[in-house]
C-alpha positions as CSV (number, residue, x, y, z in Angstrom):
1,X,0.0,0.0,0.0
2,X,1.6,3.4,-1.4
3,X,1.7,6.7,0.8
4,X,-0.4,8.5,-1.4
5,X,-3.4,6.1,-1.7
6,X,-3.0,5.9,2.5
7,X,-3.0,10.0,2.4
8,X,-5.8,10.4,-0.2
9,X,-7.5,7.5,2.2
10,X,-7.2,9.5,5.8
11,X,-8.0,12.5,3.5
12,X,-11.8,11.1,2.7
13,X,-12.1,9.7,6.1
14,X,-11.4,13.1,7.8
15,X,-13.4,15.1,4.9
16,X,-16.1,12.5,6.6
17,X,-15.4,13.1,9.9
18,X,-15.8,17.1,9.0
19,X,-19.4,16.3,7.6
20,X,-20.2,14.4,10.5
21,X,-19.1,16.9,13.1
22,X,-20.7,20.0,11.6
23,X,-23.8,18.6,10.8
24,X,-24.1,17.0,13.9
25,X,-23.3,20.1,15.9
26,X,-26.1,22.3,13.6
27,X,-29.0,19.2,14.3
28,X,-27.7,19.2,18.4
29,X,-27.8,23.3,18.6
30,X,-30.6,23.6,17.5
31,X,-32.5,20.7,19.5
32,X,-31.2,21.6,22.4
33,X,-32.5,25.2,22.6
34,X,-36.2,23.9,21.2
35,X,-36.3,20.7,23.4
36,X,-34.9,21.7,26.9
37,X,-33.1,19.4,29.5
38,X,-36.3,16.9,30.4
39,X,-37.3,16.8,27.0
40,X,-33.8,15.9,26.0
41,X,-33.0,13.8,28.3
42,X,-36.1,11.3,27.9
43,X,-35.1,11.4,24.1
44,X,-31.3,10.1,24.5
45,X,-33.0,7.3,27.0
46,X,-35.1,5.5,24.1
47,X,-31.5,6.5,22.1
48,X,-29.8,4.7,24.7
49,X,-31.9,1.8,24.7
50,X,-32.2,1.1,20.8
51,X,-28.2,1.6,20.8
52,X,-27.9,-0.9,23.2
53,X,-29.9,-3.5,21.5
54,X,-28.2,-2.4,17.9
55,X,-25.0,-3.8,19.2
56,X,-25.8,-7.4,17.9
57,X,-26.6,-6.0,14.7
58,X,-24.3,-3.5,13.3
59,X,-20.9,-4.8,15.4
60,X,-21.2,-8.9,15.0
61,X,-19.5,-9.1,11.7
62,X,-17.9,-5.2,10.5
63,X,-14.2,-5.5,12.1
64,X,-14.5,-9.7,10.9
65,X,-15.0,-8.6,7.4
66,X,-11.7,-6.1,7.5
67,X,-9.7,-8.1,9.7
68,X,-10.0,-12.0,7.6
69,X,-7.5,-12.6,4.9
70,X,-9.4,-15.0,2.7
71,X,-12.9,-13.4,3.0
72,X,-14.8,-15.0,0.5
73,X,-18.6,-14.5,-1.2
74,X,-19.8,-17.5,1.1
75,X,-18.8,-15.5,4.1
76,X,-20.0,-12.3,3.2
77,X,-24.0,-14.0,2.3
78,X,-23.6,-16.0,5.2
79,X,-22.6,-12.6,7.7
80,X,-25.7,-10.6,5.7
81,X,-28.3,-13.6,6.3
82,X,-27.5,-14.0,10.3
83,X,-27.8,-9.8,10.9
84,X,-30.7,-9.6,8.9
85,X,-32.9,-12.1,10.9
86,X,-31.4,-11.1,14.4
87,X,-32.7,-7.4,13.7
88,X,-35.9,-9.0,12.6
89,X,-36.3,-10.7,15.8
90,X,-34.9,-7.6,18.0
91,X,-37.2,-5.4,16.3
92,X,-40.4,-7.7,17.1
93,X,-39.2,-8.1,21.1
94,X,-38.7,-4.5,21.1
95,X,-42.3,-3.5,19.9
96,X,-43.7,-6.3,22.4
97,X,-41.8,-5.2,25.5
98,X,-41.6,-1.2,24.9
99,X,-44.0,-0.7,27.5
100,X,-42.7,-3.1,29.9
101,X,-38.9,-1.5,29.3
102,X,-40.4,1.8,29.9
103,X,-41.8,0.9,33.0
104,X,-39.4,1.7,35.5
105,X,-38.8,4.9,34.1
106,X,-42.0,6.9,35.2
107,X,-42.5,8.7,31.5
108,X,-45.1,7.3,29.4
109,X,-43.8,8.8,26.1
110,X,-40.2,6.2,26.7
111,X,-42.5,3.8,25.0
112,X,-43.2,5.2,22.1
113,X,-39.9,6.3,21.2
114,X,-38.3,3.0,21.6
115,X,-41.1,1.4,18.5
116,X,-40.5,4.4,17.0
117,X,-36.3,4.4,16.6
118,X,-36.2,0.6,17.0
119,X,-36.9,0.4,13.3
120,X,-33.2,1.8,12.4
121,X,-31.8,-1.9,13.3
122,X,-33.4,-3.5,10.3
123,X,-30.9,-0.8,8.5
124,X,-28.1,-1.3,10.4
125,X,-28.1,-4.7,9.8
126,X,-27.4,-3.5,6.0
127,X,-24.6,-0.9,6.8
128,X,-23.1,-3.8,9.2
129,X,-21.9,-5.3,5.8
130,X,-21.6,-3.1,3.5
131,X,-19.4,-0.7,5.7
132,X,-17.3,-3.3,6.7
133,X,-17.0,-4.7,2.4
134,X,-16.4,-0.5,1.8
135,X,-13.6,-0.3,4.6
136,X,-11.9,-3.7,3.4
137,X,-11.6,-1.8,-0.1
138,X,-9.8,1.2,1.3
139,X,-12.9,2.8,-0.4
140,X,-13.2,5.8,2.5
141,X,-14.7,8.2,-0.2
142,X,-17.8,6.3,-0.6
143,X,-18.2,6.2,3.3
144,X,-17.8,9.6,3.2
145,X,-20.2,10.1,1.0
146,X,-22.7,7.9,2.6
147,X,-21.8,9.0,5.9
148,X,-22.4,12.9,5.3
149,X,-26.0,12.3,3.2
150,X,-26.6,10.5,6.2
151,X,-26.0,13.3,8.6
152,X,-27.0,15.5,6.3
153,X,-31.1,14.0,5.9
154,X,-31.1,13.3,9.8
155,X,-30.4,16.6,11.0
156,X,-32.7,18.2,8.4
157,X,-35.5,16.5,9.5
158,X,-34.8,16.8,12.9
159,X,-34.9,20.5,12.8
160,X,-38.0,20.7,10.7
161,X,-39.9,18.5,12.5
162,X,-38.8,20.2,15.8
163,X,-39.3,23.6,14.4
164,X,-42.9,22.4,13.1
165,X,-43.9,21.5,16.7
166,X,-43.0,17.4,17.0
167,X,-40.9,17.8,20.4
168,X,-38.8,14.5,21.3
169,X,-40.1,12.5,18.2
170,X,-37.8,14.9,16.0
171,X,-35.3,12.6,17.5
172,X,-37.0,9.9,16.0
173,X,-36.9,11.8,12.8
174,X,-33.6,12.1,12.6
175,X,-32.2,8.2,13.2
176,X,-34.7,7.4,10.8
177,X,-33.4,9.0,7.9
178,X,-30.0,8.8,8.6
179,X,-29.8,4.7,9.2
180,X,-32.1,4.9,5.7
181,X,-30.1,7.1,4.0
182,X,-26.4,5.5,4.5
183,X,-27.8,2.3,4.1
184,X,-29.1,3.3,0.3
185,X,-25.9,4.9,-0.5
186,X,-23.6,1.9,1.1
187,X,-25.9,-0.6,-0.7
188,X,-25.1,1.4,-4.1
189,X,-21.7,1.7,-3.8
190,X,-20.8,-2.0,-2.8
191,X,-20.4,-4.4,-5.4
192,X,-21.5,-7.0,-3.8
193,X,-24.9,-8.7,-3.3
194,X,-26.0,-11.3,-1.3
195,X,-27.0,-14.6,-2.6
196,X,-29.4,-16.8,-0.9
197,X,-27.0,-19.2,0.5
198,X,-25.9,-19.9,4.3
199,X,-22.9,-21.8,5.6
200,X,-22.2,-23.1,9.3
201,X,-18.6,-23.7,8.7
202,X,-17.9,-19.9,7.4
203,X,-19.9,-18.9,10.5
204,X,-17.8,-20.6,12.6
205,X,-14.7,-19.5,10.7
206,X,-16.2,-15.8,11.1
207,X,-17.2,-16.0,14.6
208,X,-13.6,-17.2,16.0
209,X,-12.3,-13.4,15.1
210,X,-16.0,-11.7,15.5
211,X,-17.6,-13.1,18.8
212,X,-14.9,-12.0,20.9
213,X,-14.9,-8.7,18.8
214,X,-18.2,-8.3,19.6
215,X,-17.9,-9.0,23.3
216,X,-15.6,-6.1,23.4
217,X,-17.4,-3.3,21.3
218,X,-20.6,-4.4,23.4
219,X,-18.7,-3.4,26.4
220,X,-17.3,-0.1,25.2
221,X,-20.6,1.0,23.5
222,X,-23.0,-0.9,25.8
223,X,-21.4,0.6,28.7
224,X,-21.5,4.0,27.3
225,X,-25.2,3.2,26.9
226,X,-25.7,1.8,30.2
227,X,-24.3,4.9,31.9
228,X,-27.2,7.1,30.3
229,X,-29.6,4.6,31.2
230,X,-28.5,4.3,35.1
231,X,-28.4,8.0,34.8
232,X,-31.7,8.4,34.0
233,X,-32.9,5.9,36.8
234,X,-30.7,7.1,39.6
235,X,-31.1,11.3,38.8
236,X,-34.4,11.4,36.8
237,X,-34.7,12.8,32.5
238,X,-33.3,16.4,33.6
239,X,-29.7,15.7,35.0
240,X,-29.4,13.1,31.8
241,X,-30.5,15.9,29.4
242,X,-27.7,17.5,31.0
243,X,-25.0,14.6,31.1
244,X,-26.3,13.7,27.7
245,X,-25.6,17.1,25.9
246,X,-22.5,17.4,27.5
247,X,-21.8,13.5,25.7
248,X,-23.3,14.4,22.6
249,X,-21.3,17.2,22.6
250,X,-17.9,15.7,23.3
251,X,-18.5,12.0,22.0
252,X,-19.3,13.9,18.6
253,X,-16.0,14.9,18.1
254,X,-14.3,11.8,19.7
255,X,-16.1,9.7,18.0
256,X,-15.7,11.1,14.5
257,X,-11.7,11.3,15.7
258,X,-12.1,7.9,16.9
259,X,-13.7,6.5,13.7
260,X,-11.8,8.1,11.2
261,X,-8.2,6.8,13.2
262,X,-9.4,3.1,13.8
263,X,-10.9,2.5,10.3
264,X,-7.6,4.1,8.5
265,X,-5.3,2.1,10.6
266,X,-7.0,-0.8,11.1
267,X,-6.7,-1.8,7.5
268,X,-3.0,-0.8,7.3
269,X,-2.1,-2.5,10.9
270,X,-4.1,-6.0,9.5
271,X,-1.4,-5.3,6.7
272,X,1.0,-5.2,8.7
273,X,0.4,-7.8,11.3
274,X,3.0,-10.3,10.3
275,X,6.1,-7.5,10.5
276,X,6.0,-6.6,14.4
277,X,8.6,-4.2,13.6
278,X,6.6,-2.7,11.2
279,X,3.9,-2.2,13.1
280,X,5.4,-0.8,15.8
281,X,6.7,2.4,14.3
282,X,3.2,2.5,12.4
283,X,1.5,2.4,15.6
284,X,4.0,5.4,17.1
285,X,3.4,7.7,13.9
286,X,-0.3,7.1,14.5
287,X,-0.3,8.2,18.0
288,X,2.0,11.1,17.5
289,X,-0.2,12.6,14.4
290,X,-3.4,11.8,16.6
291,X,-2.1,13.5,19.1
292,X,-1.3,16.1,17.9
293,X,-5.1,16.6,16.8
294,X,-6.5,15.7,19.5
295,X,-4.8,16.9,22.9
296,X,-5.6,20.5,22.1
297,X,-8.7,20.1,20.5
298,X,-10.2,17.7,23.6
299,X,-8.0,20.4,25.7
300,X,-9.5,23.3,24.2
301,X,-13.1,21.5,24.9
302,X,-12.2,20.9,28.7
303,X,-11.1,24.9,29.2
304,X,-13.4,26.9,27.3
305,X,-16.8,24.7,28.4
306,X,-18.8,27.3,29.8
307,X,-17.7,29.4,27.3
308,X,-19.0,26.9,24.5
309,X,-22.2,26.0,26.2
310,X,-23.6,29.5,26.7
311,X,-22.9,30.4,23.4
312,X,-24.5,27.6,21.3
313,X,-27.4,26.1,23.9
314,X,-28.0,29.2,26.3
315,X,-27.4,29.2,30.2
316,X,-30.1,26.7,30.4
317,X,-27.6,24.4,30.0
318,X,-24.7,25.4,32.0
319,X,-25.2,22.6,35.0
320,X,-23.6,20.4,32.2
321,X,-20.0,22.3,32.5
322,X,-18.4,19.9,35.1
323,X,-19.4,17.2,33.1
324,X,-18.3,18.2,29.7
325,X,-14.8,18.6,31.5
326,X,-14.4,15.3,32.9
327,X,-15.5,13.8,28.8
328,X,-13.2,15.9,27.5
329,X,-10.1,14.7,29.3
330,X,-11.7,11.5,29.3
331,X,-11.7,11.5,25.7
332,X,-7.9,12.8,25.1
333,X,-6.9,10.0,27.1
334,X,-8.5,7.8,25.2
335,X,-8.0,8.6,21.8
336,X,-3.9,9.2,22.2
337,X,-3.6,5.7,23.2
338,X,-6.2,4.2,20.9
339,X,-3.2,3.6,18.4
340,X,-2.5,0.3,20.7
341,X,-5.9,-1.0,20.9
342,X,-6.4,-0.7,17.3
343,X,-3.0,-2.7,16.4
344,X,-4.0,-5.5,19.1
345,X,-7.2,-6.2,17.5
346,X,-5.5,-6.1,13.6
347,X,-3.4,-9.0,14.8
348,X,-6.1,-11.0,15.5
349,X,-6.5,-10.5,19.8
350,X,-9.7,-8.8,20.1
351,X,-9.7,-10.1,23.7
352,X,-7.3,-7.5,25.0
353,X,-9.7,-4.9,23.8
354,X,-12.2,-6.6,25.6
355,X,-10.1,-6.9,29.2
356,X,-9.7,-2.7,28.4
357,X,-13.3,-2.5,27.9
358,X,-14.5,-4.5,30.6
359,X,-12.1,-2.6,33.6
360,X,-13.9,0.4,32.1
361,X,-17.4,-1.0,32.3
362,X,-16.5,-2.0,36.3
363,X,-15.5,1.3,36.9
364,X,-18.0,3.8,35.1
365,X,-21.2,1.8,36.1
366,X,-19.8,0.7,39.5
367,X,-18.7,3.9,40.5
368,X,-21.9,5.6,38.9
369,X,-23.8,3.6,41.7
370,X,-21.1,4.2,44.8
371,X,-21.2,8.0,44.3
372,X,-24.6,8.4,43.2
373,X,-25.3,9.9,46.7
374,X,-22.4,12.3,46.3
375,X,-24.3,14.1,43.1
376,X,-24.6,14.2,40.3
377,X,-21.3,16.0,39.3
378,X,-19.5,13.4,42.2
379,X,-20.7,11.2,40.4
380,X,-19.8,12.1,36.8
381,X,-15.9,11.6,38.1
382,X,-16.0,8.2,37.0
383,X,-16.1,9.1,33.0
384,X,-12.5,10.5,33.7
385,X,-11.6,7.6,35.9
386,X,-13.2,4.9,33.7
387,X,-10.3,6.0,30.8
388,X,-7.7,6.1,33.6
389,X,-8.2,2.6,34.9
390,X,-8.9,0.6,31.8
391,X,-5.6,2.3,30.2
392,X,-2.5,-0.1,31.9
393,X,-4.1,-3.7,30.9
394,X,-4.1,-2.1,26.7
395,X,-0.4,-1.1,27.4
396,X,0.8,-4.0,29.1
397,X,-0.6,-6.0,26.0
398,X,1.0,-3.5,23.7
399,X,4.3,-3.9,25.5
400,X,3.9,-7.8,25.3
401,X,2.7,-8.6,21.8
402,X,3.9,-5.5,19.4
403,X,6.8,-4.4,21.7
404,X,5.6,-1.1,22.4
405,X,7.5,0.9,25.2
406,X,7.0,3.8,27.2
407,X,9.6,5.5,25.8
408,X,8.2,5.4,22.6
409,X,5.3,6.3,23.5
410,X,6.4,8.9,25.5
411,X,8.1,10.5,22.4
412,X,5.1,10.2,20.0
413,X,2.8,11.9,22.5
414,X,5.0,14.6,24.3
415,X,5.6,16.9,22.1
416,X,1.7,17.7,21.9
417,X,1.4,17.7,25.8
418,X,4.1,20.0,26.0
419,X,2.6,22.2,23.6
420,X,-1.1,21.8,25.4
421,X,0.7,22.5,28.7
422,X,1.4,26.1,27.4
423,X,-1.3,26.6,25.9
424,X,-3.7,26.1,28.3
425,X,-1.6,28.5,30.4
426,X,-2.1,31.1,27.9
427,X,-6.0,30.4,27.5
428,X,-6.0,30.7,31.5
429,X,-4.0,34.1,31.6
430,X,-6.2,35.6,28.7
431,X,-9.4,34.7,30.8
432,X,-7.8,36.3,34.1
433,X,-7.0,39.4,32.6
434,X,-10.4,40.0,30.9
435,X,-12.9,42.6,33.0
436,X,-15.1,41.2,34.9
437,X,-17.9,42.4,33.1
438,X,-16.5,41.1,29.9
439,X,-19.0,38.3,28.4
440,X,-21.9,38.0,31.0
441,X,-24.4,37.4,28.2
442,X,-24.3,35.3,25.3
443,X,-23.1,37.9,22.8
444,X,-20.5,38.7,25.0
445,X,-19.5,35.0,25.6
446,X,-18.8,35.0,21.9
447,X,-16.0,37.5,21.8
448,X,-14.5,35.6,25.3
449,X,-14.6,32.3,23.9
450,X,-13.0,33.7,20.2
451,X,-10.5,35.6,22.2
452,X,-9.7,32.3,23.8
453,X,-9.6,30.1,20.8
454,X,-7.7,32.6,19.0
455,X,-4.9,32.1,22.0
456,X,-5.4,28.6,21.6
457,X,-4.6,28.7,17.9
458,X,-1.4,30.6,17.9
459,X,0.8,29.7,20.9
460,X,-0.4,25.5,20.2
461,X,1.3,24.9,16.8
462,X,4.1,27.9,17.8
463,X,5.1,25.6,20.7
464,X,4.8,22.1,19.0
465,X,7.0,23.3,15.7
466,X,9.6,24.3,18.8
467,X,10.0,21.0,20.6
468,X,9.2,19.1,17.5
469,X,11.0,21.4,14.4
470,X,10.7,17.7,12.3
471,X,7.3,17.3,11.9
472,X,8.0,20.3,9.1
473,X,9.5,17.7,7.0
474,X,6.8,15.2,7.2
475,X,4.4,17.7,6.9
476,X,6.2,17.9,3.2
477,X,7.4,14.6,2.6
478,X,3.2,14.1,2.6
479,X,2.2,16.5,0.8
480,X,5.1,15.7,-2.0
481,X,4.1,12.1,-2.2
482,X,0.1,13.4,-2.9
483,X,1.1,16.2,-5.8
484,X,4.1,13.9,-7.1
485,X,3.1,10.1,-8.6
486,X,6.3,8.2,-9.2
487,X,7.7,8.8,-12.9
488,X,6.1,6.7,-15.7
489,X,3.8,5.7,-13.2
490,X,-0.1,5.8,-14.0
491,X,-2.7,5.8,-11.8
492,X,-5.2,2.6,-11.9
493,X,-8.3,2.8,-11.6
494,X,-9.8,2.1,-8.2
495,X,-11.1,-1.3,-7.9
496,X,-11.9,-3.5,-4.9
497,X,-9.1,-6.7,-4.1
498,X,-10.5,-9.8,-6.3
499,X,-10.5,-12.0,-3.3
500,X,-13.4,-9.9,-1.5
């Protein structure tokens, strides 16, 4: 795999990612201010609750179908067939049993929602596939595509039906057309269609790599899940309207971070999965380029919250300050390391992911329940120790199985803490030395938080080219390899591997 495709690859997955987090952010602005805490909160529950029960569906086979060498039709038809019926039968129980689900809950309306966004999983079961066939393919522009219509139809209708008077179903609105919407686009773009043909051994040979796979997404995303929900029984819809924004808001840009990093890498680490060395020093350019996004963007989040919430969802919604902090931290912790958790599972050893994932589980829902009587913001602590916890077993493994060190790691990620460190002392001393009076309402918070960012901006990269004048060169080595194809060399057309 050349430079330039990988470059013109993280290129379409970050023009996604863009897509994502901007439409995302218009659709969530704009909710926010119509819907209110309670409102929200009761409408990221039934979220909550369909997410959890989409796990089964859109995670069993995606990472299987990138990870497997000798993927063949069989497998693929086989893979489409199982997903298709499980959402089937997840669908049904979940129209039988909303009310009974909803129960405990106290809002009568919890019900509806769930029919109502529980139709999404038939769709997932779709994009469950043809993501994964897309990714295998290196084909990121298509997922792109996809990915952004997506976004694009579900925050449309969300606002209009919110602006025309719907309340919490605009949710509904809005997972609607954006499952339907990727799934059409996916569907077109892979060349591939299912056959009506089903085979136990190539279940089995799937499920060896997948099951275990599974076991650990369900944990990370199940427990995120499970958080809202225990939320919302311990402290009631309002203080989860409040946690939730402050996720939504954070987990947007994380997640869109998150996705972009592990589905570029894990191609090129299952590449590279035979040539520990290889992957080593692959896996220490990722972290120190993801770092370098992320520490003083997730940074930037954590300083400048109150800032950020007044100006795009009121001071309605300032309780949720404390807790946007904690994700934010939460998250940069997360996502520099994430390099190592991605190269464990492309050599085939999901199950270290899943040991990370399950300390994390123990400690978010666990502690959620020990502080509970503490408050709410108490509480919230464990989203920041749940990353702090689950980090050593993912290291350890890294250190055992690639040969990762703390030394290298150390000198991938320390140049953008060292940068972060200053900055953040310059945001701080910017915000001492405005007046007191500067910024009380929203238009004023606007000027604050651009003065802020505008700090941010400058002494960050100044800091970073100083204890890091080489990432200069690599900055043009990439470039260079984009705007220059080797001499005599021509460009095939793009066309997925022959083997599936």
């Amino acid at each position: 795999m050349t430079l330039e495709k990988i470059t013109k690859s993280a290129g379409w997955s970050m023009l996604e990612a863009f897509g994502q987090v901007v439409l995302s952010m218009i659709g969530l602005v704009v909710l926010a201010r119509i819907l209110g805490p309670k409102d929200f909160g009761i409408a990221m529950l039934a979220l909550a609750i369909v997410q959890i029960l989409n796990l089964l569906i859109e995670y069993l086979f995606r990472e299987a179908i990138v990870q497997r060498r000798d993927l063949q039709p069989g497998h693929l038809d086989t893979a489409f067939w199982t997903i298709v019926g499980l959402s089937i039968v997840i669908v049904a129980g979940c129209w039988v049993g909303a009310d009974l689900i909803a129960l405990p809950f106290g809002d009568p309306r919890l019900a509806g929602l769930l029919r109502g966004m529980s139709v999404t999983l038939i769709f997932s079961a779709v994009t469950g596939i043809t993501i994964g066939w897309l990714r295998r393919q290196m084909m990121f522009r298509q997922i792109a595509i996809g990915t952004v219509c997506g976004r694009l139809a579900g925050s449309g209708t969300a606002i209009a039906m919110a602006l025309s008077g719907a309340g919490v179903w605009s949710l509904v609105g809005q997972q609607i057309a954006t499952y339907v919407v990727v799934a059409l686009i996916s569907w077109h773009f892979t060349q591939w269609r299912p056959r009506l043909r089903f085979s136990i051994p190539q279940l089995k040979e799937l499920g060896r790599f997948a099951l275990p796979m599974l076991a650990s997404e369900a944990i990370l995303v199940g427990n995120q899940r499970l958080f809202y929900v225990a939320v919302g029984l311990l402290f009631g819809p309002t203080i989860l309207g409040y946690f939730s924004l402050a996720a939504r808001l954070t987990e947007t840009v994380r997640d869109v971070v998150g996705t972009v990093t592990h589905q570029l890498t894990m191609s090129i680490f299952a590449q590279q999965q035979a040539d520990a060395a290889q992957l080593r020093q692959s896996v220490y350019a990722t972290m120190r380029f993801t770092s370098i996004i992320v520490v003083p963007v997730f940074t930037g989040i954590a300083l400048c919250a109150p800032e950020i919430l007044t100006v795009l969802f009121g001071p309605t919604w300032q309780p949720s300050v404390p807790l946007m902090r904690l994700l934010a931290i939460g998250s940069l912790v997360g996502l520099a390391f994430g390099a190592v958790n991605t190269a464990l599972t492309a050599t085939g050893r999901p199950v270290w992911r899943l040991v990370k994932n399950a300390v994390d589980m123990a400690v978010s829902i666990g502690g959620l329940f020990l502080l509970a009587g503490f408050g709410y913001v108490v509480a919230g602590s464990v989203l920041l120790l749940r990353q702090v916890f689950s980090l050593p077993p993912v290291l350890i493994a890294g250190g055992r199985i690639i040969g990762v060190g703390m030394g290298g790691i150390a000198r991938s990620v320390g140049p953008a803490a060292i940068a972060a460190i200053a900055m953040t002392a310059a945001v701080l001393a910017v915000r001492a030395f405005l007046p007191g009076d500067f910024g009380p309402d929203e238009f004023g918070m606007v000027a604050r938080l651009a003065l802020m960012i505008a700090t941010g901006m400058v002494v960050y990269p100044i800091v970073l080219l100083l204890v890091s004048p080489d990432l200069i060169g690599h900055g043009r080595a990439i470039l260079a390899s984009v705007r220059r194809p080797p001499p005599g060399s021509v460009e095939p057309a793009a066309e997925p591997d022959a083997s599936i």
